[in-house]
VOROKE-377794 format. One line per 10 residues: their letters; for each residue x negated, z negated, y negated of C-alpha. Coordinates in nm, 4 decimals, padded with zeros to 6 digits, always signed. Example, Ala and Ser with C-alpha at 12.3 -4.5 7.8 and 13.67 -1.06 7.14 Angstrom:
# VOROKE-377794
AS) -01.2300/-00.7800/+00.4500; -01.3670/-00.7140/+00.1060
# end
This chain:
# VOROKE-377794
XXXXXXXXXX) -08.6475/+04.2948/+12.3033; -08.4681/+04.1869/+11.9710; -08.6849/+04.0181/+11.7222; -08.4593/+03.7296/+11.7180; -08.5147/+03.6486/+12.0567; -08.8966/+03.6117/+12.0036; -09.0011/+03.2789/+12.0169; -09.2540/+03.3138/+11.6967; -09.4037/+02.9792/+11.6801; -09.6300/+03.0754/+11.9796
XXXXXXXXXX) -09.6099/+03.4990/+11.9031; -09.6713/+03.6472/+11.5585; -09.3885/+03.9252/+11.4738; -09.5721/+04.2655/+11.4031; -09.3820/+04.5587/+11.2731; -09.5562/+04.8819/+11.2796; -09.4766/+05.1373/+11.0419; -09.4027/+05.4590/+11.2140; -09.5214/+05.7137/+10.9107; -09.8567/+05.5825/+10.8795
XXXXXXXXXX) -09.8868/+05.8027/+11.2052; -09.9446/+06.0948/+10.9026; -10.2963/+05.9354/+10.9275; -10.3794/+05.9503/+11.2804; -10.5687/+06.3178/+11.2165; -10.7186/+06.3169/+10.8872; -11.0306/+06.1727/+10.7585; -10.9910/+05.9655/+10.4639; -11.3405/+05.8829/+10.3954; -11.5978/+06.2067/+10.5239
XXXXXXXXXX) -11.9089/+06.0464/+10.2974; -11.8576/+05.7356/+10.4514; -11.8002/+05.8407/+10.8032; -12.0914/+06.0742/+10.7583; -12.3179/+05.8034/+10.6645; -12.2177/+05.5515/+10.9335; -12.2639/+05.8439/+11.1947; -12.6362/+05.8952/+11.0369; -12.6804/+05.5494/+11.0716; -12.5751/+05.4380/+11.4078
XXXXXXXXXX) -12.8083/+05.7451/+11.5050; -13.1310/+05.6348/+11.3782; -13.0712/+05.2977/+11.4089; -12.7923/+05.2637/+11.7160; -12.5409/+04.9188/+11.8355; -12.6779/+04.5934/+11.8217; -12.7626/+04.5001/+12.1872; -12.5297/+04.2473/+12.3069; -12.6499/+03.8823/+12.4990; -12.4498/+03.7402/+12.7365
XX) -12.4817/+03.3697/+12.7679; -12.3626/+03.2305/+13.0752
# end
C-alpha cells in the first residue's frame, strides 16, 4: 500500500524507522529497570475492576 493512497483523515500515517531495531537487545536504563523489577515484586500490578 502506497502512502498516497491512505485515506489519512480517518488513519494517522506512521513511519517506523528501521535502525532503531539496534535497540531491540540492549538495556538502556539497568538502574531503572532494576528498580521497577524490585518494585513490582514487593508490591505487584494494581488489580484491575471490571465494571459491567
Amino acid at each position: 500500500m502506497d502512502i498516497k493512497n491512505i485515506n489519512t483523515k480517518k488513519k494517522p500515517v506512521v513511519l517506523i524507522d528501521k535502525t532503531l531495531d539496534f535497540f531491540n537487545d540492549k538495556i538502556l536504563f539497568p538502574q531503572k529497570l532494576e528498580k521497577a523489577n524490585e518494585m513490582l515484586k514487593k508490591i505487584g500490578l494494581p488489580k484491575i475492576q471490571k465494571t459491567q
